[in-house]
MDTraj code that builds the backbone (N, CA, C; nanometers):
import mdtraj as md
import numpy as np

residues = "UNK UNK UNK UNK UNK UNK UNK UNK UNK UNK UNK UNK UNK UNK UNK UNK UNK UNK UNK UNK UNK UNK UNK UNK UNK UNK UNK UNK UNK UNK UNK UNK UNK UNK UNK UNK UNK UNK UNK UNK UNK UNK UNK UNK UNK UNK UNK UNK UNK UNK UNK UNK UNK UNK UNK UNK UNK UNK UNK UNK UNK UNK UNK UNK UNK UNK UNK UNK UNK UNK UNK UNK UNK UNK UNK UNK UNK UNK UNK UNK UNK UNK UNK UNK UNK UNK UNK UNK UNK UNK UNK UNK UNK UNK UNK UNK UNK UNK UNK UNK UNK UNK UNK UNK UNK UNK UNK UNK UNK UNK UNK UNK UNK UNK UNK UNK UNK UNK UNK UNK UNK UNK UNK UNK UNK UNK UNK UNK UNK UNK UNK UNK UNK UNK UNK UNK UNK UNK UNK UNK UNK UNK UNK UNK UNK UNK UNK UNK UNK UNK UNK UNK UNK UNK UNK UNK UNK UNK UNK UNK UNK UNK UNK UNK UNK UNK UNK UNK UNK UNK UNK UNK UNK UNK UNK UNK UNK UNK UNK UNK UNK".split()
xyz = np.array([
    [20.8123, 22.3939, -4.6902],
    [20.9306, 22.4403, -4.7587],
    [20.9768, 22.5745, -4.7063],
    [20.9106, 22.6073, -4.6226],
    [20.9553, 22.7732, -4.5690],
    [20.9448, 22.8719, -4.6427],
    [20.8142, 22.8282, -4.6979],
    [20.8153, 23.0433, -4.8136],
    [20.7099, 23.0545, -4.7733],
    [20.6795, 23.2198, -4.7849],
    [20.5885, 23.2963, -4.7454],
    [20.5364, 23.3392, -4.8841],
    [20.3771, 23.3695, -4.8121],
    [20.2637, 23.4587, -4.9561],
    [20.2083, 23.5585, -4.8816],
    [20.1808, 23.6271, -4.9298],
    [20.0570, 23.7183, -4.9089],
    [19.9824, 23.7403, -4.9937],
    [19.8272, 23.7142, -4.9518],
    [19.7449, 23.7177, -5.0754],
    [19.6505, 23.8375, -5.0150],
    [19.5837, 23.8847, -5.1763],
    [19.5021, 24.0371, -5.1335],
    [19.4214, 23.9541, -5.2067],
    [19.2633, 23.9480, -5.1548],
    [19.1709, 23.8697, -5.2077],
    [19.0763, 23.9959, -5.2726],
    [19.0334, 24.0140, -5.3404],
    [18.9585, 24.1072, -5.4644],
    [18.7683, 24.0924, -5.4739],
    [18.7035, 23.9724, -5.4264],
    [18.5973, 23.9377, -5.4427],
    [18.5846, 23.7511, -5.5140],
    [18.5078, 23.7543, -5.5381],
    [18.4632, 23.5646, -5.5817],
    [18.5604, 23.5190, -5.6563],
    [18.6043, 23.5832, -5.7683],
    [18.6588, 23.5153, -5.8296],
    [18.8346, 23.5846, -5.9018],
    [18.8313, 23.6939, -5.7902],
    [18.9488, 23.7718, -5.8298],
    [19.0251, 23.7751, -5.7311],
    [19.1848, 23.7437, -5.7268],
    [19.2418, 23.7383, -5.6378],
    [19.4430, 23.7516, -5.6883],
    [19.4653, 23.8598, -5.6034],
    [19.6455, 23.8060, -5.6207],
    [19.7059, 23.7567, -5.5206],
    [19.8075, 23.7006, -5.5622],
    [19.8937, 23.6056, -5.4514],
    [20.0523, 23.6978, -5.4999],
    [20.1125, 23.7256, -5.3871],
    [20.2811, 23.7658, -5.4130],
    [20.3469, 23.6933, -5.3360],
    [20.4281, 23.6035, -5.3556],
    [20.5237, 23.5385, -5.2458],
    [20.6567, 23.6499, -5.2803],
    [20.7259, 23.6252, -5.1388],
    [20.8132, 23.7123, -5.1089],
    [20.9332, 23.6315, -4.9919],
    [21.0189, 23.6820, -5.0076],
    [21.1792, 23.6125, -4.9218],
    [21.2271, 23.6741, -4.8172],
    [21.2383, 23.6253, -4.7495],
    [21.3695, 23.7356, -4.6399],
    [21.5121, 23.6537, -4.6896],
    [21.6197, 23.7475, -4.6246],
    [21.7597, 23.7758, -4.6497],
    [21.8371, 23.5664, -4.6202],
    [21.7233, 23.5739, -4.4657],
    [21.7796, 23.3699, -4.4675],
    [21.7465, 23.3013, -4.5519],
    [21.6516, 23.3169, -4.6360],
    [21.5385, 23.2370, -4.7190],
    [21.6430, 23.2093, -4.8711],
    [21.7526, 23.3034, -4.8883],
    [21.7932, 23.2742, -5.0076],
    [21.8506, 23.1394, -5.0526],
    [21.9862, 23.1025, -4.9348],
    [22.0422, 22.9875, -4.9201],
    [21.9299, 22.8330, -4.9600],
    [21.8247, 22.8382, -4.8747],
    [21.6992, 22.7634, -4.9076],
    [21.6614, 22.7696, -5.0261],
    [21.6096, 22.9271, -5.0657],
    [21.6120, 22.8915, -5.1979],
    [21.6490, 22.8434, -5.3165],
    [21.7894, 22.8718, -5.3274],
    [21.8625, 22.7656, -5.3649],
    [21.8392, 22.6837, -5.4363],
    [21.8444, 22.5875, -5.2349],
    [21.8689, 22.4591, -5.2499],
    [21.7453, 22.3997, -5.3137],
    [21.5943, 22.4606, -5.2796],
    [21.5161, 22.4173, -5.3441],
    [21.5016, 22.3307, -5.4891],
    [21.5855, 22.4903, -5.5324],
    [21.5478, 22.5185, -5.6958],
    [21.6343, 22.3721, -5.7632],
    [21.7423, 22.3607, -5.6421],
    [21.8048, 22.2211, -5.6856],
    [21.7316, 22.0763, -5.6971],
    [21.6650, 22.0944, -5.5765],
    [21.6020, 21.9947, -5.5537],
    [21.4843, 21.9692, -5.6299],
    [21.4355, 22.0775, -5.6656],
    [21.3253, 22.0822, -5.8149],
    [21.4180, 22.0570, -5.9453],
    [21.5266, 22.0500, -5.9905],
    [21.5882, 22.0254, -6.1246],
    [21.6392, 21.8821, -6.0695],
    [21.6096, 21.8385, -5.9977],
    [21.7130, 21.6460, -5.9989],
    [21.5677, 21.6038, -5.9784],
    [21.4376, 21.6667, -5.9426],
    [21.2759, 21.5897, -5.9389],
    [21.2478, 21.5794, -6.0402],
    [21.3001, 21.6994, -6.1554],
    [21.1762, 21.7101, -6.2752],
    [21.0955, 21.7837, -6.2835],
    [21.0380, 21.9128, -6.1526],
    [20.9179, 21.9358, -6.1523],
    [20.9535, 22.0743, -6.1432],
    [20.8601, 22.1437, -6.2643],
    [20.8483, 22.2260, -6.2827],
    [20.8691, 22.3508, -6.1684],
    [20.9930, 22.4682, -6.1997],
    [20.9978, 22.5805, -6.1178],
    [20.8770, 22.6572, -6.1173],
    [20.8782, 22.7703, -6.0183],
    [20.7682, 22.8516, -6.0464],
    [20.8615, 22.9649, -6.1343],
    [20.9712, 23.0195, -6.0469],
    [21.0217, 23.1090, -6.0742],
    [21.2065, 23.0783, -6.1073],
    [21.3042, 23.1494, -6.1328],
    [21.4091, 23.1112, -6.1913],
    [21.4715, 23.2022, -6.0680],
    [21.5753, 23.1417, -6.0029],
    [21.5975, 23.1185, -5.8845],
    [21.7593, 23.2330, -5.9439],
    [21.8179, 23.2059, -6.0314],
    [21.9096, 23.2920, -6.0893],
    [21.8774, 23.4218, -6.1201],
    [21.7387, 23.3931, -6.1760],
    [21.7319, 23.5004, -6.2443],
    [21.6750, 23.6645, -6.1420],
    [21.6472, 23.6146, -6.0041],
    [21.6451, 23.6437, -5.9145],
    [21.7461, 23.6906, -5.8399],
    [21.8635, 23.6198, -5.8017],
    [21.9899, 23.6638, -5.7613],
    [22.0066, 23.7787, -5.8713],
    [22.0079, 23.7025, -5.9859],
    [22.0877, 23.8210, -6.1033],
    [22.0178, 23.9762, -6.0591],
    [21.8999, 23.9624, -6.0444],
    [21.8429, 24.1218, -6.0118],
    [21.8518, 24.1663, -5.9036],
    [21.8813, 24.0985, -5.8136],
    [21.9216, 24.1772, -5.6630],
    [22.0891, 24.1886, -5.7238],
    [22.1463, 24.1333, -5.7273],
    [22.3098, 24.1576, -5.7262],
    [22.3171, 24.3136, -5.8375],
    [22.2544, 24.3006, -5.9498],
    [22.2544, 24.3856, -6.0308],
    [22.1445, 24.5113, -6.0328],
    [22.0648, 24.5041, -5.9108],
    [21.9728, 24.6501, -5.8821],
    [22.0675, 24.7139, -5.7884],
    [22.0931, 24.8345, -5.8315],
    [22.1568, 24.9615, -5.7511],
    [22.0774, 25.0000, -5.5768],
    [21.9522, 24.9331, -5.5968],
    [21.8942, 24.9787, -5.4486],
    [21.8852, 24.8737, -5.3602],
    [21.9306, 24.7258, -5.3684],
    [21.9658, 24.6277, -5.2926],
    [22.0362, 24.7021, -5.1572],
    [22.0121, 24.7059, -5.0800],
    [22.0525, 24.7018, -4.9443],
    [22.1340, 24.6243, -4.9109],
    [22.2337, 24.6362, -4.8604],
    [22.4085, 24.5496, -4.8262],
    [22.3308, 24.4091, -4.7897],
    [22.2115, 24.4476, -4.6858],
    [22.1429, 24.3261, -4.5884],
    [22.1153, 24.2205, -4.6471],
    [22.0781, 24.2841, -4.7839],
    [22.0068, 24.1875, -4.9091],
    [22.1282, 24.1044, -5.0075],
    [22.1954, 24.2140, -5.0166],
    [22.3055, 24.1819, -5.1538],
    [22.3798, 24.1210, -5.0711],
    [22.5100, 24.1135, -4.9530],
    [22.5938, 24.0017, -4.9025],
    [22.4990, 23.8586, -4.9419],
    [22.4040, 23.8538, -4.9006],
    [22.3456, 23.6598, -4.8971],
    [22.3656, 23.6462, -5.0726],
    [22.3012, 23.7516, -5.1397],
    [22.2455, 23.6946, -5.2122],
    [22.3529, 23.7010, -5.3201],
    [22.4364, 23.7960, -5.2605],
    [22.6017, 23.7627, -5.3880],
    [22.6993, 23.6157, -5.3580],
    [22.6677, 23.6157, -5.2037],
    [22.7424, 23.4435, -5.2192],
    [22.6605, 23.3371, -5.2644],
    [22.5258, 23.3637, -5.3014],
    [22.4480, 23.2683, -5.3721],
    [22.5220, 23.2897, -5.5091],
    [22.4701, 23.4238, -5.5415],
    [22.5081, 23.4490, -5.6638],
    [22.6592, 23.4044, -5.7545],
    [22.7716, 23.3760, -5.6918],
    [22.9099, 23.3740, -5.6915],
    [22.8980, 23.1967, -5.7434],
    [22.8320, 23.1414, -5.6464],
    [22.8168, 23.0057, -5.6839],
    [22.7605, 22.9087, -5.7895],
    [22.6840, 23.0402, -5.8158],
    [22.6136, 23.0350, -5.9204],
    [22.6783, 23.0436, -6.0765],
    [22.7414, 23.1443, -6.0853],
    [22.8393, 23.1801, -6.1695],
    [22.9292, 23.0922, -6.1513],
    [23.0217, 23.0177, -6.0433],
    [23.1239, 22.9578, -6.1070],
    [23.1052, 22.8159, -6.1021],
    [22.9315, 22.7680, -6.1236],
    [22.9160, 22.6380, -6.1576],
    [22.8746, 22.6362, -6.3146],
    [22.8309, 22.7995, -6.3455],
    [22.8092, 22.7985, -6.4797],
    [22.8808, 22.7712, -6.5676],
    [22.9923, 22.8822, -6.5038],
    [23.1332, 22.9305, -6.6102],
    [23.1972, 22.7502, -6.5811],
    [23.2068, 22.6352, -6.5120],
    [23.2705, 22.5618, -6.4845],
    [23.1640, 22.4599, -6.6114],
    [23.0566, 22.4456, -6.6113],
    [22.9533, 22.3666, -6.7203],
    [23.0026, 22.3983, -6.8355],
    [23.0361, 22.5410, -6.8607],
    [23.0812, 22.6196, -7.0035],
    [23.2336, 22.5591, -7.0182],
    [23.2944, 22.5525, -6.9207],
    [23.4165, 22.4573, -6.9911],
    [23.4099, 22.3581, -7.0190],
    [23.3648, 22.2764, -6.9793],
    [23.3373, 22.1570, -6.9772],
    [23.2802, 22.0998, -7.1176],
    [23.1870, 22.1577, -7.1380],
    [23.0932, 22.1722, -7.2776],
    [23.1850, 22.1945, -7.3175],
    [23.2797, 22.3273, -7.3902],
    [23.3740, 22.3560, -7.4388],
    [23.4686, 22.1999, -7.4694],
    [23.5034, 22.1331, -7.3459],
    [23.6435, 22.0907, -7.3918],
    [23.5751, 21.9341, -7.4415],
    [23.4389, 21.9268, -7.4649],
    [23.3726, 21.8119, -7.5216],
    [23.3625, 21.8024, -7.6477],
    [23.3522, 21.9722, -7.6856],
    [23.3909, 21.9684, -7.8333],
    [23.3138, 22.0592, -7.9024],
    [23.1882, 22.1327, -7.8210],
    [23.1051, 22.2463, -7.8623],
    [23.1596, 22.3483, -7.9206],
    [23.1273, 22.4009, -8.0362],
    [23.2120, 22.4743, -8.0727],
    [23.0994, 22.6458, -8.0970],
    [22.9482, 22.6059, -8.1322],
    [22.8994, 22.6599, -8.1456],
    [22.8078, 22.7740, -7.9950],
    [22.8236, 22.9102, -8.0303],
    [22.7424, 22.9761, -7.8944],
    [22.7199, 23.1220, -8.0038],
    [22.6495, 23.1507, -7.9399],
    [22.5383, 23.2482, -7.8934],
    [22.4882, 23.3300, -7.7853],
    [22.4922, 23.4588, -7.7941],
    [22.4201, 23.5502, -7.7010],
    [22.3179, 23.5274, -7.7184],
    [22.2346, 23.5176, -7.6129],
    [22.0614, 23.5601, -7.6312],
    [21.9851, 23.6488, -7.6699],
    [21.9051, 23.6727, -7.7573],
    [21.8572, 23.7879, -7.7848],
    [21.7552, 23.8086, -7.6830],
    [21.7840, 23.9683, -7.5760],
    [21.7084, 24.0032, -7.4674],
    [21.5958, 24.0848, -7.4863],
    [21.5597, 24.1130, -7.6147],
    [21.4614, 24.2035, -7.6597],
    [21.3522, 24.1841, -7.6104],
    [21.2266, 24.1949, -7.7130],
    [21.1203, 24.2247, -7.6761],
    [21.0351, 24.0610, -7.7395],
    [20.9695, 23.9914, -7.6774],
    [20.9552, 23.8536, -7.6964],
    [20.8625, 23.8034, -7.8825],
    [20.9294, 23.7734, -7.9721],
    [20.8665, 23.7894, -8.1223],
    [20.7278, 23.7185, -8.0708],
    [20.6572, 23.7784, -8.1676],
    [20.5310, 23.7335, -8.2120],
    [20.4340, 23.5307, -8.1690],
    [20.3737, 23.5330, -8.1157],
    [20.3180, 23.4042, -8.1391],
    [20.3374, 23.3378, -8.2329],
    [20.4187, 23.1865, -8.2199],
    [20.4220, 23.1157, -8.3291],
    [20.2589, 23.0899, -8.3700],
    [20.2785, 23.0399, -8.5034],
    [20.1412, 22.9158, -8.5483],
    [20.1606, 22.8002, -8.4764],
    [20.1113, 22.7074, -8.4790],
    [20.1648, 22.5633, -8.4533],
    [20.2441, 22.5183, -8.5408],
    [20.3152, 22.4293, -8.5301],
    [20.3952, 22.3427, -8.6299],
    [20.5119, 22.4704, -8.7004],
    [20.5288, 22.5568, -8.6482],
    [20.5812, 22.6819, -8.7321],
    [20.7322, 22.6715, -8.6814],
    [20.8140, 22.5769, -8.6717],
    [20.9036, 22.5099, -8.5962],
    [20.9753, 22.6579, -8.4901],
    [20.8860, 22.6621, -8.3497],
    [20.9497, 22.7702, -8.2847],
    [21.0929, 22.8064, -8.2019],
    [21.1767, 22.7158, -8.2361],
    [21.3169, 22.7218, -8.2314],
    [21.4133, 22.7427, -8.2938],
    [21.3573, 22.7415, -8.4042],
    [21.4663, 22.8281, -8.5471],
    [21.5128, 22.8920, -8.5415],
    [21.5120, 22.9738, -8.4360],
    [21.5563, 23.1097, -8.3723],
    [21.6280, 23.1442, -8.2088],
    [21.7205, 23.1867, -8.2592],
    [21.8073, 23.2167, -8.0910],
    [21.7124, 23.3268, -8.0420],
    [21.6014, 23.4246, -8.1072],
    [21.5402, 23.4803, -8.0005],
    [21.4444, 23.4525, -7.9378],
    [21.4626, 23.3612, -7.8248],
    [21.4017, 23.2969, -7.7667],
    [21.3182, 23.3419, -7.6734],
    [21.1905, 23.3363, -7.6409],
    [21.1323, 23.3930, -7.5292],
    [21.0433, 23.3428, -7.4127],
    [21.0417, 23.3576, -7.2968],
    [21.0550, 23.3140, -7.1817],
    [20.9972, 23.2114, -7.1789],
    [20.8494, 23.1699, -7.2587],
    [20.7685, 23.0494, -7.2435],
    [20.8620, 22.9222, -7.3158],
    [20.9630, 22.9144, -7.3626],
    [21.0631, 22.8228, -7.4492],
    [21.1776, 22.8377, -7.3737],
    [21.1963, 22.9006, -7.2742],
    [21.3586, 22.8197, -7.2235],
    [21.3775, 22.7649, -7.1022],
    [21.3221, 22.6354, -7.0359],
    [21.2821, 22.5862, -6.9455],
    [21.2721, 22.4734, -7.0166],
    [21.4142, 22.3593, -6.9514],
    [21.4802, 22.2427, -6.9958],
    [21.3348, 22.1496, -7.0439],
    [21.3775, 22.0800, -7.1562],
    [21.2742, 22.0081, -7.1520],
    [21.3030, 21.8792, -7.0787],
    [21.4034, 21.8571, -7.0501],
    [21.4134, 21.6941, -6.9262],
    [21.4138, 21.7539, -6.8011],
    [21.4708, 21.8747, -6.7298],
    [21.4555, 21.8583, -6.5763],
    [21.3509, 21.9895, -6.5812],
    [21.2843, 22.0542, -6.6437],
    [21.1897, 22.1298, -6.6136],
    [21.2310, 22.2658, -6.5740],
    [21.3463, 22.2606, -6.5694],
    [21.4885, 22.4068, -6.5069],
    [21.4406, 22.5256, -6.5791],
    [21.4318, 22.6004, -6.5451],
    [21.4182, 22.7577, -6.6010],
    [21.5279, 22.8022, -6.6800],
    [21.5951, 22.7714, -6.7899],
    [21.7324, 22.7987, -6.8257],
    [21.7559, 22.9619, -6.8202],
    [21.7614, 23.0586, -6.7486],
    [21.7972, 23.1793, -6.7489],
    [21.9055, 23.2353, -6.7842],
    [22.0385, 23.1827, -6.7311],
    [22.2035, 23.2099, -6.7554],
    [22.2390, 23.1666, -6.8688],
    [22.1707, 23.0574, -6.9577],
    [22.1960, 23.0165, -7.0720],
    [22.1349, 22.8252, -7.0971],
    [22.1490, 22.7944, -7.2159],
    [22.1177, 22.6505, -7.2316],
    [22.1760, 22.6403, -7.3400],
    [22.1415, 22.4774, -7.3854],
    [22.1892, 22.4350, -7.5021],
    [22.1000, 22.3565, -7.5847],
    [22.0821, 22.4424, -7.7050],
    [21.9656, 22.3994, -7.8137],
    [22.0688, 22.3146, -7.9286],
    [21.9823, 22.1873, -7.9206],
    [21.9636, 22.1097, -7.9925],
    [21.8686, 22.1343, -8.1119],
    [21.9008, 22.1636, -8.1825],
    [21.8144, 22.1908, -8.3393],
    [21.7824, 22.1003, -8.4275],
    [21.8950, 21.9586, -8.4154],
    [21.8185, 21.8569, -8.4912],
    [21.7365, 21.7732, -8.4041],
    [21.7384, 21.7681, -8.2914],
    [21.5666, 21.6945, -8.2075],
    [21.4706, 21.8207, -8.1704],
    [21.5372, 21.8868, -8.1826],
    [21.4329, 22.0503, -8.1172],
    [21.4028, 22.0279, -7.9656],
    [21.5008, 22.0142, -7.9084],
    [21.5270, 22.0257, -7.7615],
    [21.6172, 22.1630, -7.6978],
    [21.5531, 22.2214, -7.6236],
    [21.6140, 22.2749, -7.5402],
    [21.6827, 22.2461, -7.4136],
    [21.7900, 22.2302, -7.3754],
    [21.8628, 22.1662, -7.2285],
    [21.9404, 22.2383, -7.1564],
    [21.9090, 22.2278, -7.0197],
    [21.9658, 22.3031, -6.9260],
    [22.1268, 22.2692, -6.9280],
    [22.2189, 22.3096, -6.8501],
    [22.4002, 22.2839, -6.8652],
    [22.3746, 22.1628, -6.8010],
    [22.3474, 22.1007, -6.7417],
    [22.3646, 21.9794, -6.6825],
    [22.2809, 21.9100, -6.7965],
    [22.1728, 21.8762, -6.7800],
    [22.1419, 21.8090, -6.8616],
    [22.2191, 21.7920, -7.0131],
    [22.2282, 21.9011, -7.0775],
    [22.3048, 21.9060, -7.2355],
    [22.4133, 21.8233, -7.2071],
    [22.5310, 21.8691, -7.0753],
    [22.6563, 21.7913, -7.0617],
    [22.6350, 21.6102, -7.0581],
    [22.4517, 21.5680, -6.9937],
    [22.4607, 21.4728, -7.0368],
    [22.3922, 21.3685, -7.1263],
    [22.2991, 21.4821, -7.2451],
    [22.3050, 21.4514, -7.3180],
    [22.3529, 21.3945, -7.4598],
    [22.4974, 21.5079, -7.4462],
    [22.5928, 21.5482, -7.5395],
    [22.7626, 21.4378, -7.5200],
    [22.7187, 21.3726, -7.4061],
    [22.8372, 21.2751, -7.3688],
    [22.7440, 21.1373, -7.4342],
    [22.6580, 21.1358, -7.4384],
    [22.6062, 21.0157, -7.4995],
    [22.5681, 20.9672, -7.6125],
    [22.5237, 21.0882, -7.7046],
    [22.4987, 21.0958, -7.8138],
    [22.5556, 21.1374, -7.9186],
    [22.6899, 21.2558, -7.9221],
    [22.7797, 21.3238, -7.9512],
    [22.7698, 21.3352, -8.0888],
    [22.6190, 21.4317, -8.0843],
    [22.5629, 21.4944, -8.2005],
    [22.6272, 21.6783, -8.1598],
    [22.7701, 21.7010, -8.1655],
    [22.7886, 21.8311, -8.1320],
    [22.7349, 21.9252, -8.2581],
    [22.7759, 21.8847, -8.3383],
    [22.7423, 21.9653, -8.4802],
    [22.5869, 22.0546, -8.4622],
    [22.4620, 21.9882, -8.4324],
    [22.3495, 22.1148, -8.4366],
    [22.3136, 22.1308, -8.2563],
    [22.4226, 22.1431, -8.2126],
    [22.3962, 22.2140, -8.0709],
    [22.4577, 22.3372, -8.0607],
    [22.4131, 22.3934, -7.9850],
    [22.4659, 22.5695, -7.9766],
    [22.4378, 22.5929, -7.8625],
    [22.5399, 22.6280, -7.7633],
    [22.4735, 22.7346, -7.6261],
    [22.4539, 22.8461, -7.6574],
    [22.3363, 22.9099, -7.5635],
    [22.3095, 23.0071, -7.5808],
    [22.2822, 23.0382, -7.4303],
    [22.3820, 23.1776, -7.4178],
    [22.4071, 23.2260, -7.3041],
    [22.3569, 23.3924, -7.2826],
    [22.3238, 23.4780, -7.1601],
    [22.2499, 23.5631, -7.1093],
    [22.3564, 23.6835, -7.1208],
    [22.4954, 23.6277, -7.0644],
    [22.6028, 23.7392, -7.0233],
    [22.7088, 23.6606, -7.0692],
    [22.8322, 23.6809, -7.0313],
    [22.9793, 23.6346, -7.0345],
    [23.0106, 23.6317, -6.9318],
    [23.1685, 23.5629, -6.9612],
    [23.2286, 23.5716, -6.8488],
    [23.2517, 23.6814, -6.7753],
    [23.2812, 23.8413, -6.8317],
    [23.2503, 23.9235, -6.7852],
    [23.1798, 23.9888, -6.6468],
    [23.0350, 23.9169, -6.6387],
    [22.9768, 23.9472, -6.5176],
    [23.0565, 23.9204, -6.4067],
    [23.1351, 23.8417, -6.4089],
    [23.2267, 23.8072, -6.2704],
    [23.2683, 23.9167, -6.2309],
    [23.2784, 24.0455, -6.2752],
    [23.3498, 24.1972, -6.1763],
    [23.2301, 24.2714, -6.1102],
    [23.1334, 24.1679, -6.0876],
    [23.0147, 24.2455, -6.0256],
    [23.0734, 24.2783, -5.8574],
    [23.1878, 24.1541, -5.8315],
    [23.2045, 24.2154, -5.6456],
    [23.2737, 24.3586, -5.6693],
    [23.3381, 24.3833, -5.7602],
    [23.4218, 24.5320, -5.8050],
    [23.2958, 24.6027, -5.6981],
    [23.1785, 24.6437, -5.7406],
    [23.0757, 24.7722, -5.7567],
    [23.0746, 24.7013, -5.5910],
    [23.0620, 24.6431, -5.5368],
    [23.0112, 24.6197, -5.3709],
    [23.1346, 24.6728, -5.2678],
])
top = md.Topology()
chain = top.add_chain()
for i, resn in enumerate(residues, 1):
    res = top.add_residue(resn, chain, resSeq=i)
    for name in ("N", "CA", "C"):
        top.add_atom(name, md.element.get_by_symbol(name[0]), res)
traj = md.Trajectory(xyz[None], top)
């Protein structure tokens, strides 16, 4: 697949691994992350949520930020394009994410979706395995979480709109990020 690690080995049974990208590697990456949400199989890492921090760290290097803002651009206007879409299906309900600090360990059975503050181990589609970072759409009467693709086709088939809600990271807003470049 073309990624790189470097591992610092510690002794028998201690060891870290960091994988890391160069500036060509983004485009790939990507496509990967695509090709992992139409498999099913679990991301390692959230491929957005990645762009989002290079486009939005002040010490990105031009070298870095050009690739990774036309990733990024595409990214955004397949989102903002899912968000209409949803919209003109009939969703009426959304939500900001709460970005805080991640609540407490549920119990079991302590129904852990009751809540838009969601935290990182809960938003990762439950049908394509997607890292939902930019936003998803919770289903509250099956207690599903779904990535924009998936929800769009869940929500065309079943057209239970009433206990679905997106819940999104930013707004439309972020789009004046080429302004600052």
């Amino acid at each position: 697949m073309k990624c790189y690690t470097a591992t610092i080995s510690c002794g028998y049974t201690l060891a870290e691994s960091s994988h890391y990208a160069t500036k060509e590697w983004l485009p790939l990456g990507v496509d990967v992350a695509k090709i992992l949400n139409k498999s099913r199989e679990e991301e390692l890492f959230s491929m957005e949520e990645l762009l989002c921090n290079i486009v939005e760290d002040a010490h990105s290097s031009q070298e870095i930020l050009q690739p990774a803002l036309t990733e990024f651009e595409k990214i955004v206007d397949r989102e903002l394009s899912f968000r209409k879409v949803l919209y003109e299906i009939g969703l009426k309900s959304s939500k900001r994410m709460a970005i805080a600090t991640p609540p407490p360990r549920s119990t079991p059975g302590s129904g852990r979706r009751n809540s838009t503050d969601l935290d990182e181990s809960i938003t990762r589609c439950e049908i394509s395995k997607k890292i939902c970072f930019l936003s998803l759409v919770l289903n509250e009467a099956e207690d599903l979480a779904l990535s924009m693709e998936q929800a769009l086709i869940h929500l065309q088939k079943k057209k239970n709109l009433k206990t679905c809600k997106l819940l999104f990271r930013h707004t439309e807003v972020r789009r004046t990020v080429k302004i600052f470049i």
